[in-house]
N, C-alpha and C positions, 0 to 999 in steps of 0.2 A: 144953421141947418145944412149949409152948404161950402164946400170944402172949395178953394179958390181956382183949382184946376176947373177949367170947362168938361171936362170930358165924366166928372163923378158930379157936377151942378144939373144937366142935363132930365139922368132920370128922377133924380129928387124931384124935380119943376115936373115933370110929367106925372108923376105918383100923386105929388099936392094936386094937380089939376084933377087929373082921372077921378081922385078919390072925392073932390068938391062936386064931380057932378056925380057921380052914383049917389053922395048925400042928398042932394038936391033934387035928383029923381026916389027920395025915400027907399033905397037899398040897402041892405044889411051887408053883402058883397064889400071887400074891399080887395086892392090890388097893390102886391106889395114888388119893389124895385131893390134890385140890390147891383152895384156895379163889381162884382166877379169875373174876372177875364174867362173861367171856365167852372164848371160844375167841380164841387170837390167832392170824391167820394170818400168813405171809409173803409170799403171793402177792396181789402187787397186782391180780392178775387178780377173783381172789373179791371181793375189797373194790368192787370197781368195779361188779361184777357184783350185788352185795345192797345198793349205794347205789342205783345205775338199776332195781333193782326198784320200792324203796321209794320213788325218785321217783316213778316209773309211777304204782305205784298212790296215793300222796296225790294226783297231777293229776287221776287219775280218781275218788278219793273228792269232792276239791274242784271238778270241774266237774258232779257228781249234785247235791252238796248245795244248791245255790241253788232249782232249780226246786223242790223239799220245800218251801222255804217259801214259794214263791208261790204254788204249789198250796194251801196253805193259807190263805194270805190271801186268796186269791181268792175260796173256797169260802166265807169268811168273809164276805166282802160279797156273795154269792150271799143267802146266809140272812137277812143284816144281823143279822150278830152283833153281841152288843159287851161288853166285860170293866167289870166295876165298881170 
């Protein structure tokens, strides 16, 4: 039933259990486990849609991040810091 890595034993054990007690409290409910690193769609629409996000926002993390460090450097020969 269960595959020898730990990491796909885990929800199997949890599934068997969960689903022993909903039997045992007379439920029709059951609860099913699958170990998939991530949700896979079929619509290439989503996929396009959560790539152009995540492009979006790294362009705009990477066009903030520069000026951070000049602001600092700058501020640094304001003071005339200097590192040992």
């Amino acid at each position: 039933m269960c595959s020898p890595e730990p990491i796909n034993c885990f929800p199997v054990l949890m599934n068997i259990i969960s689903n022993t007690f909903l039997r045992l409290f007379n439920s029709s409910a059951r609860i099913r486990v699958w170990s998939e690193l991530f949700y896979r769609t079929k619509n290439p629409d989503i996929k396009s849609y959560i790539f152009y996000n995540c492009l979006s926002y790294l362009l705009i993390l990477a066009a903030g991040l520069p000026p951070l460090f000049a602001v600092s450097s700058s501020e640094d020969y304001k003071v005339k810091s200097t590192s040992c």
